[in-house]
Biopython code that builds the backbone (N, CA, C, O; Angstrom):
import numpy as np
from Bio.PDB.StructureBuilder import StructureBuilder

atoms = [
    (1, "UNK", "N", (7.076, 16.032, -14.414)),
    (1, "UNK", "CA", (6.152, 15.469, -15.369)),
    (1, "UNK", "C", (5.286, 16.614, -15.894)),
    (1, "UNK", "O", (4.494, 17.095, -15.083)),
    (2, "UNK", "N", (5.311, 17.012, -16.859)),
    (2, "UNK", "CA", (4.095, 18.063, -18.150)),
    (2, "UNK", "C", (2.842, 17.105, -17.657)),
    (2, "UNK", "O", (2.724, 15.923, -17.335)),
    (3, "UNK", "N", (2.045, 18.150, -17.760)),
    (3, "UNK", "CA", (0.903, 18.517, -17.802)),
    (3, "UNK", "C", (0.125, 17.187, -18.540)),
    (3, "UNK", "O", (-0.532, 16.230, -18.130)),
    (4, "UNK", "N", (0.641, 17.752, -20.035)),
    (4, "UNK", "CA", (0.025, 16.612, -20.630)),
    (4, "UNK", "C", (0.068, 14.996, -20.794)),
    (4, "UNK", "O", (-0.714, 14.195, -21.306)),
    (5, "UNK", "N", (1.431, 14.855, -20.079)),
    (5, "UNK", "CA", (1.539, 13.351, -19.845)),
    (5, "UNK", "C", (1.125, 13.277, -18.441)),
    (5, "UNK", "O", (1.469, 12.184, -17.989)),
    (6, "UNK", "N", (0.605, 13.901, -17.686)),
    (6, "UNK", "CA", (0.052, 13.347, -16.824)),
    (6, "UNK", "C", (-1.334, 13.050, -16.895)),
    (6, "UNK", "O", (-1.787, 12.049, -16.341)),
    (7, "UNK", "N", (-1.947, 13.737, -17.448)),
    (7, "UNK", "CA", (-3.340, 13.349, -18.208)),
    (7, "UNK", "C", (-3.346, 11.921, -19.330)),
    (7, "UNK", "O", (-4.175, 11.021, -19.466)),
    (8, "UNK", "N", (-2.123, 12.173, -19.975)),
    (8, "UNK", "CA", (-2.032, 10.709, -20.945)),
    (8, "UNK", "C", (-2.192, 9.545, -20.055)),
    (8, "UNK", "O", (-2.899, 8.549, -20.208)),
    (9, "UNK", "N", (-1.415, 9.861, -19.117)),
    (9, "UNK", "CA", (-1.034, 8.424, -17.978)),
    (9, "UNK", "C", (-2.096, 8.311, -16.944)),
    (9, "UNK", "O", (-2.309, 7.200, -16.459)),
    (10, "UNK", "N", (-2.953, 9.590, -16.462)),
    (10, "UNK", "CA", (-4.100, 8.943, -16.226)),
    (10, "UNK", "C", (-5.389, 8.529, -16.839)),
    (10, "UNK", "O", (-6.209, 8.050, -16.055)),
    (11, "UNK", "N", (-5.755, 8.629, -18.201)),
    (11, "UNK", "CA", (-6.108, 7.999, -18.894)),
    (11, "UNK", "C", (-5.891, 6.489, -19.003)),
    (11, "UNK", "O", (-6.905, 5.818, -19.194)),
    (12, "UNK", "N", (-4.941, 5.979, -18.927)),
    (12, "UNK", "CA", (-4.590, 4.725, -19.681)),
    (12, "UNK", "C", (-4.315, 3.899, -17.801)),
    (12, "UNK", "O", (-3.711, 2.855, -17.555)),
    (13, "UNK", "N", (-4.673, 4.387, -17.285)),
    (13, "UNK", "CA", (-4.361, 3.476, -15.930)),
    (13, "UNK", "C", (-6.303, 3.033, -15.746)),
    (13, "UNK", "O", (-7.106, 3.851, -16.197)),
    (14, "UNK", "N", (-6.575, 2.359, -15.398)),
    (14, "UNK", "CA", (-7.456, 1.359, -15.108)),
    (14, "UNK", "C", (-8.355, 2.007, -14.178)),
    (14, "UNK", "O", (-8.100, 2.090, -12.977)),
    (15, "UNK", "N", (-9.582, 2.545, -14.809)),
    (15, "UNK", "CA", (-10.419, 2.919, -13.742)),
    (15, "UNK", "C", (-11.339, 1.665, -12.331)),
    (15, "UNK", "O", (-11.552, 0.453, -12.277)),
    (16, "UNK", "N", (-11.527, 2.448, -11.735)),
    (16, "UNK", "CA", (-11.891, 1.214, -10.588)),
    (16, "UNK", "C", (-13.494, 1.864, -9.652)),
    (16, "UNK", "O", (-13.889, 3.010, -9.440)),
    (17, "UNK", "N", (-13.933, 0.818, -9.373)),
    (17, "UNK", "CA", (-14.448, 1.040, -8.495)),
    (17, "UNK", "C", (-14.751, -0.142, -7.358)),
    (17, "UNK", "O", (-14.518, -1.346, -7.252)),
    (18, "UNK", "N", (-15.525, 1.086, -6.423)),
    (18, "UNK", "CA", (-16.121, 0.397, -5.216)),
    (18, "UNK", "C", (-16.960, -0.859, -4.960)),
    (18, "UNK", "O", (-17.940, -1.028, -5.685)),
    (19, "UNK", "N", (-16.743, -1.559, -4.218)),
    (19, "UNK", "CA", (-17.326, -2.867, -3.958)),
    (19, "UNK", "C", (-18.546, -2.711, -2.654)),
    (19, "UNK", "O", (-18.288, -2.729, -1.450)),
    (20, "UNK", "N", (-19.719, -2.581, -3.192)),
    (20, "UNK", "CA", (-20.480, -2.325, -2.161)),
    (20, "UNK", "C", (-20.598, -3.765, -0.966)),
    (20, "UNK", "O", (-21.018, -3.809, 0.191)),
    (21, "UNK", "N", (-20.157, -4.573, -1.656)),
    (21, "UNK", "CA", (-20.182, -6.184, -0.569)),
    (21, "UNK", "C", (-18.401, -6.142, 0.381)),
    (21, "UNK", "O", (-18.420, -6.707, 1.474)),
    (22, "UNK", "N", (-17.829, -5.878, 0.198)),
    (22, "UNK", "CA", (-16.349, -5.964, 0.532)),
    (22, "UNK", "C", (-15.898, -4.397, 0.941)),
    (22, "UNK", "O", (-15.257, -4.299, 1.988)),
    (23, "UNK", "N", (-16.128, -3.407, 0.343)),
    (23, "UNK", "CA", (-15.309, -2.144, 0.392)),
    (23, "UNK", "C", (-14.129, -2.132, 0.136)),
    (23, "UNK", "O", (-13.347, -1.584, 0.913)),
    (24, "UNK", "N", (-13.796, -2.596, -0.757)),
    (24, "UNK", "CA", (-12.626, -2.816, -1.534)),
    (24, "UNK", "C", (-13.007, -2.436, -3.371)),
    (24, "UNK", "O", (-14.062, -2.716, -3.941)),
    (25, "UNK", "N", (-11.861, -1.780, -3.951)),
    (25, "UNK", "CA", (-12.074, -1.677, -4.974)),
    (25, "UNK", "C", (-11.502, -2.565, -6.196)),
    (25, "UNK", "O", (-10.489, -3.206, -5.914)),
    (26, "UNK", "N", (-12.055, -2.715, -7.661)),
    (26, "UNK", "CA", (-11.763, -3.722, -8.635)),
    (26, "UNK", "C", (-12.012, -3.134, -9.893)),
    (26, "UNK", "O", (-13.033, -2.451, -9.961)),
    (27, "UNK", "N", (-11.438, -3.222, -10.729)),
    (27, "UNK", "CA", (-11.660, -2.893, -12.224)),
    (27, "UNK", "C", (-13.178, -2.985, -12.683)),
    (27, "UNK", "O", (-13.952, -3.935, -12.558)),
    (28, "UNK", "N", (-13.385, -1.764, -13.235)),
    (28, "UNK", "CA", (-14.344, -1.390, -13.836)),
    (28, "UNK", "C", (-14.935, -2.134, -14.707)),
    (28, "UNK", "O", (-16.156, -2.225, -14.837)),
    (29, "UNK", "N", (-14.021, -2.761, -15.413)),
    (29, "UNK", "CA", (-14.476, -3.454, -16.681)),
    (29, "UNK", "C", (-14.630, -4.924, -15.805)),
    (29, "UNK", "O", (-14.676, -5.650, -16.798)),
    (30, "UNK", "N", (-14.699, -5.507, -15.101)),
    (30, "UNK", "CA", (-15.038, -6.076, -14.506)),
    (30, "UNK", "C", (-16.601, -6.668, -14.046)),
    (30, "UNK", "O", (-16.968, -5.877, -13.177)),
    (31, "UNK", "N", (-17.290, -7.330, -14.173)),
    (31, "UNK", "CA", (-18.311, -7.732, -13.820)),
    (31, "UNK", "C", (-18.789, -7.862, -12.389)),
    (31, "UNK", "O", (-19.778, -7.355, -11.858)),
    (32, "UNK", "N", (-17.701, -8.792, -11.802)),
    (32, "UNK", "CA", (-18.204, -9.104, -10.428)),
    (32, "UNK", "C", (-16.826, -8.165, -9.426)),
    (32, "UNK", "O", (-15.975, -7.524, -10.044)),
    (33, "UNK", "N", (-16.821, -8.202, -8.605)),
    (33, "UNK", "CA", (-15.645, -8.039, -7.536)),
    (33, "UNK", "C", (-14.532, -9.163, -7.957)),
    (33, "UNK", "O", (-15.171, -10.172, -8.254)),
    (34, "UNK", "N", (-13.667, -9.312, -8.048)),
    (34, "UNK", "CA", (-12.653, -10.078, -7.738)),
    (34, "UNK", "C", (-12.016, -10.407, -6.291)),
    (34, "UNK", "O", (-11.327, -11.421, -6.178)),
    (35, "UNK", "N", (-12.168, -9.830, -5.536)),
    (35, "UNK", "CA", (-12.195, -10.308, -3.872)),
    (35, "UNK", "C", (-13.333, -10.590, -3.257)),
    (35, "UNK", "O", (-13.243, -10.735, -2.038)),
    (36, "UNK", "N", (-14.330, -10.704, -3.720)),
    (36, "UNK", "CA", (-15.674, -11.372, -3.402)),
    (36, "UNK", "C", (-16.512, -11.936, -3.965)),
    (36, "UNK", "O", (-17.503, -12.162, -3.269)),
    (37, "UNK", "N", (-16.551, -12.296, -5.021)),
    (37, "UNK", "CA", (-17.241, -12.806, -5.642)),
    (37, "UNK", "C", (-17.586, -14.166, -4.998)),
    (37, "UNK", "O", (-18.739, -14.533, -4.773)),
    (38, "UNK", "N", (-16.535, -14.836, -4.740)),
    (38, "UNK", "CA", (-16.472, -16.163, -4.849)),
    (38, "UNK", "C", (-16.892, -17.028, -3.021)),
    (38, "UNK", "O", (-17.131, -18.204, -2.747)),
    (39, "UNK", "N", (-16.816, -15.804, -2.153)),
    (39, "UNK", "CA", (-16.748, -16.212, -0.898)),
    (39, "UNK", "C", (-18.086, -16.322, -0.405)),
    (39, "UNK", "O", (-18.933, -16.591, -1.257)),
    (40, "UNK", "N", (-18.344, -16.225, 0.385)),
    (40, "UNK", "CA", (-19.225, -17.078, 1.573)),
    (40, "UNK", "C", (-19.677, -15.478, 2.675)),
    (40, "UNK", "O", (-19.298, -14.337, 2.410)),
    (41, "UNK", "N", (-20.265, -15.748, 3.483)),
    (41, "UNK", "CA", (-20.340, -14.313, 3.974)),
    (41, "UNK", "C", (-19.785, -14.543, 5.576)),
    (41, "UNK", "O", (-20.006, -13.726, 6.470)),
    (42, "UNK", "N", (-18.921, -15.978, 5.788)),
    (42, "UNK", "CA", (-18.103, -15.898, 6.868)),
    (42, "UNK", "C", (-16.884, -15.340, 6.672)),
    (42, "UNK", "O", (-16.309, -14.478, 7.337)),
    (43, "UNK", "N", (-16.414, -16.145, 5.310)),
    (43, "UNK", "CA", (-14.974, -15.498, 4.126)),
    (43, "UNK", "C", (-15.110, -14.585, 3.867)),
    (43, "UNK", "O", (-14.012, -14.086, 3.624)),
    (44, "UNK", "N", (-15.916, -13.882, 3.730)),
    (44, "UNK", "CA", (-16.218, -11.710, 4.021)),
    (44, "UNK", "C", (-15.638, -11.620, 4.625)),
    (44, "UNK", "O", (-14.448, -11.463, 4.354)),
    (45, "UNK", "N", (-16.231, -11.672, 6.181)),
    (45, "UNK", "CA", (-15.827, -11.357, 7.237)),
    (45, "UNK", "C", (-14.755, -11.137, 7.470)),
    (45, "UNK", "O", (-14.259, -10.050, 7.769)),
    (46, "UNK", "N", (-14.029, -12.615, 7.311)),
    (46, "UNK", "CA", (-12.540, -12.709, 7.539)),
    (46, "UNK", "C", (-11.802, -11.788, 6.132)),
    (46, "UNK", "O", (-10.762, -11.203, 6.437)),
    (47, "UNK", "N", (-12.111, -11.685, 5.151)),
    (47, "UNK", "CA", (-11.923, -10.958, 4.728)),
    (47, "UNK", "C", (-11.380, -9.206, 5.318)),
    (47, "UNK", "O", (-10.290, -8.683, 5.546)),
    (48, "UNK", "N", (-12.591, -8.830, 5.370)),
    (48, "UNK", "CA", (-12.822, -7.547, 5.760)),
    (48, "UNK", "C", (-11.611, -7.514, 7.044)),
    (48, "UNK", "O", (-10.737, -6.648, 7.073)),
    (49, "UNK", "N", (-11.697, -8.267, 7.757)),
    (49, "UNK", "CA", (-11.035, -8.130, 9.339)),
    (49, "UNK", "C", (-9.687, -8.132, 8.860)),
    (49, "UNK", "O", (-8.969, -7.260, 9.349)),
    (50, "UNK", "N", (-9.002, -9.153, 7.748)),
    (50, "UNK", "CA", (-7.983, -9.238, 7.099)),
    (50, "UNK", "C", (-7.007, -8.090, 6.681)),
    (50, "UNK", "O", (-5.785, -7.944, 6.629)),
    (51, "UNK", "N", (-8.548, -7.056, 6.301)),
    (51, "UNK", "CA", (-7.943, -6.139, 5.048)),
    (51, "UNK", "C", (-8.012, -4.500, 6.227)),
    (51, "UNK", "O", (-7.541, -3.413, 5.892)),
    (52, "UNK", "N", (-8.726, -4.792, 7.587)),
    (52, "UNK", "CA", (-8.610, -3.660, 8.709)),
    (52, "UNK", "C", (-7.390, -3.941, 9.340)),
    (52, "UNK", "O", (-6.788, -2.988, 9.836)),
    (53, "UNK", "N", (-6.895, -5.106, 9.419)),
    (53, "UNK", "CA", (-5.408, -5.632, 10.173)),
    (53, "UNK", "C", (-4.229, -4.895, 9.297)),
    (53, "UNK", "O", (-3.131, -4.593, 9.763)),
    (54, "UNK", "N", (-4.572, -4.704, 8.205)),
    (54, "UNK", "CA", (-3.609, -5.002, 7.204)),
    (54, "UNK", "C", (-3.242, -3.346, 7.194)),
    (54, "UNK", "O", (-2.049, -3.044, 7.154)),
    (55, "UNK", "N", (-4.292, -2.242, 7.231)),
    (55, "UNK", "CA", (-4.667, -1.146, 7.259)),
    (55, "UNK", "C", (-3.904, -0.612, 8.386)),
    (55, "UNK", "O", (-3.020, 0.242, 8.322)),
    (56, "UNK", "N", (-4.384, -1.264, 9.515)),
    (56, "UNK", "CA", (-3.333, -0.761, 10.978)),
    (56, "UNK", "C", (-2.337, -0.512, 10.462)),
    (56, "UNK", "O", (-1.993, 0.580, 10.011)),
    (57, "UNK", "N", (-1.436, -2.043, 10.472)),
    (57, "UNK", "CA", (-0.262, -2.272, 10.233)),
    (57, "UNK", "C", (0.519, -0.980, 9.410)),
    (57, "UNK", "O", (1.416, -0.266, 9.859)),
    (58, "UNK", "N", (0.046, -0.937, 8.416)),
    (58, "UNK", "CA", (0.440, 0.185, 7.467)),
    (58, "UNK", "C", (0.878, 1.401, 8.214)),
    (58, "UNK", "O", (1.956, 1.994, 8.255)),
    (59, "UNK", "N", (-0.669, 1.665, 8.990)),
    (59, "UNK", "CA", (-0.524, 3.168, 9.550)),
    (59, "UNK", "C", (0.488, 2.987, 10.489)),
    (59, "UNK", "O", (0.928, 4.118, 10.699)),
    (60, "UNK", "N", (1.204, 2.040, 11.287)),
    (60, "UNK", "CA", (1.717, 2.392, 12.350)),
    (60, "UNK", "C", (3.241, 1.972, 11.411)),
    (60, "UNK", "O", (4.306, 2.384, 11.871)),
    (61, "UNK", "N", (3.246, 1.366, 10.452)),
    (61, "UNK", "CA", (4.937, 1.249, 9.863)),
    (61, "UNK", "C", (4.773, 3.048, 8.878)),
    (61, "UNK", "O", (5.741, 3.214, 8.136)),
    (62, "UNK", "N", (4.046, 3.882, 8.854)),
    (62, "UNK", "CA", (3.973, 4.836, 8.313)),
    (62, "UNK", "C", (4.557, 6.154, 9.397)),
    (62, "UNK", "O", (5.215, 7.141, 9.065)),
    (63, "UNK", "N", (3.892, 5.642, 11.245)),
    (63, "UNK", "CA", (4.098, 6.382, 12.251)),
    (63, "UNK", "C", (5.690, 6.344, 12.052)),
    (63, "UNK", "O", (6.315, 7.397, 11.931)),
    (64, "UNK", "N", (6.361, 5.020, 12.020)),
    (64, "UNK", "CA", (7.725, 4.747, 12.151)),
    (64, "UNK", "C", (8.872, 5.154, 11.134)),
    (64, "UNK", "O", (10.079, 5.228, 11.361)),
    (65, "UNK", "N", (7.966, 5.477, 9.575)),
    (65, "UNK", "CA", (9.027, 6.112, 8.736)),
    (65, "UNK", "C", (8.984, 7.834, 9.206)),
    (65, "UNK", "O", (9.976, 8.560, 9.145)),
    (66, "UNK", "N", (8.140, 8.112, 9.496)),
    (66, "UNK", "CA", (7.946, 9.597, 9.852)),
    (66, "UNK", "C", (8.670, 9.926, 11.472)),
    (66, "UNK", "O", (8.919, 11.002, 12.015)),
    (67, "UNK", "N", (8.865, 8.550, 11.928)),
    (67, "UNK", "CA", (9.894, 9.243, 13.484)),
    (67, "UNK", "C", (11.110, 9.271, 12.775)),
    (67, "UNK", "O", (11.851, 10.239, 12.943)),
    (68, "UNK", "N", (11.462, 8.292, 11.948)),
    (68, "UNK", "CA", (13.233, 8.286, 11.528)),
    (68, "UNK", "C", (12.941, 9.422, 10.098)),
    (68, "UNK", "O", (13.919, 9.444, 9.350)),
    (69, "UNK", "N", (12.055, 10.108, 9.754)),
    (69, "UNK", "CA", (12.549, 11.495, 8.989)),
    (69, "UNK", "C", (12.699, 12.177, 9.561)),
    (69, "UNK", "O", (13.774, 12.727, 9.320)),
    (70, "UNK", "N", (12.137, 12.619, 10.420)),
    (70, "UNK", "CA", (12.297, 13.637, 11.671)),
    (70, "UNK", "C", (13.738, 13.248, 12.495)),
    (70, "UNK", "O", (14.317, 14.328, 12.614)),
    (71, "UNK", "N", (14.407, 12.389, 12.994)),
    (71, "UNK", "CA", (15.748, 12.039, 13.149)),
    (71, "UNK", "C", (16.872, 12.443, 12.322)),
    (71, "UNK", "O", (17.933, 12.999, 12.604)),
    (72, "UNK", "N", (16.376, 12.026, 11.230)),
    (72, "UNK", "CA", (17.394, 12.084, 9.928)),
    (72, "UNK", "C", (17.508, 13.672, 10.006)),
    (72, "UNK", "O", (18.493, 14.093, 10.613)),
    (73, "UNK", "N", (16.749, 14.478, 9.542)),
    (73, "UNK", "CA", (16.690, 15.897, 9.234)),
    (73, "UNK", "C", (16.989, 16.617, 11.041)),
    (73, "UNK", "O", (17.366, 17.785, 11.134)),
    (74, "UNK", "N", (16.879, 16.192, 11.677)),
    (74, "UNK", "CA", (17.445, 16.761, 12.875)),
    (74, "UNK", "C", (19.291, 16.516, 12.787)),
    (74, "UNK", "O", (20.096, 17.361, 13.179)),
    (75, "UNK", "N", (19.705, 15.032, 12.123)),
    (75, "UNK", "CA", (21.056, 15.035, 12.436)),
    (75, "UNK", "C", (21.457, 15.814, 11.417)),
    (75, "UNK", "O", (22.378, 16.574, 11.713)),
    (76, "UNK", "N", (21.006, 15.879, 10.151)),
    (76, "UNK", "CA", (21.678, 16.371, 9.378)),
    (76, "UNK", "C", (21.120, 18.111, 9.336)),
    (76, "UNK", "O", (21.688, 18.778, 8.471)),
    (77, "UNK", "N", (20.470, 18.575, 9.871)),
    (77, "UNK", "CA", (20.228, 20.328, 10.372)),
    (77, "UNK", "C", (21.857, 20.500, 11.660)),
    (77, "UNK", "O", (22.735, 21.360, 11.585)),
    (78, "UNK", "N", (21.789, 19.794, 12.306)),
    (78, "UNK", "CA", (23.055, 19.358, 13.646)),
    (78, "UNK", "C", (24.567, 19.301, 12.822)),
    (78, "UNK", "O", (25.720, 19.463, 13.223)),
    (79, "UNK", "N", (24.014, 19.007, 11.540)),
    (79, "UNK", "CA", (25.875, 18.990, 10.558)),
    (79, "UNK", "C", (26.182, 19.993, 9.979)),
    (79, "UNK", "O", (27.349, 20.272, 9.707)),
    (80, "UNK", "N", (24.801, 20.985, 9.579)),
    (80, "UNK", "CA", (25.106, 22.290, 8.863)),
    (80, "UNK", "C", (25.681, 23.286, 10.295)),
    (80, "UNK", "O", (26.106, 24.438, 10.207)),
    (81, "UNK", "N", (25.525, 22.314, 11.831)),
    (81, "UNK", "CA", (25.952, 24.021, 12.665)),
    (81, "UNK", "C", (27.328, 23.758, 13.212)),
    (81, "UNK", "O", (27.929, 24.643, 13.822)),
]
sb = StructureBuilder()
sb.init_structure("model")
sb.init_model(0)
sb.init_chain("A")
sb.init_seg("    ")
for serial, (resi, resn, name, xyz) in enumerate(atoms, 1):
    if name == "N":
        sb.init_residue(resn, " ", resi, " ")
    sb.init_atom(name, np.array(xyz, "f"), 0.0, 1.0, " ", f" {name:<3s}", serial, name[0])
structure = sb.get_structure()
């Protein structure tokens, strides 16, 4: 990708920000949060706990693509000898 279409394309993608009630981010042009606006401050909660579960999860299916690259590139370093 040039230089200059990468500047075109981040231009035209949707700036965002931070949600000081949630810590989650939402379109700028936006008024309220869109994941909080509407809740309760128990539905936060569960919220928030929702979106730290969700976060784990990630990191540890992230641990698991990075053991099978490290596999992969070991069998196939093992085919070049």
């Amino acid at each position: 990708m040039s230089l200059g279409m990468y500047f075109f394309w981040k231009s035209k993608q949707a700036k965002l920000q931070k949600c000081k009630r949630c810590d989650l981010y939402y379109d700028e042009l936006l008024d309220n949060c869109s994941h909080c606006a509407k809740l309760s401050n128990s539905e936060l909660i569960a919220l928030k706990e929702d979106h730290q579960y969700t976060l784990k999860n990630n990191a540890s299916f992230g641990k698991y693509l990075l053991f099978l690259a490290i596999i992969l590139a070991w069998f196939l370093l093992l085919s070049f000898l």
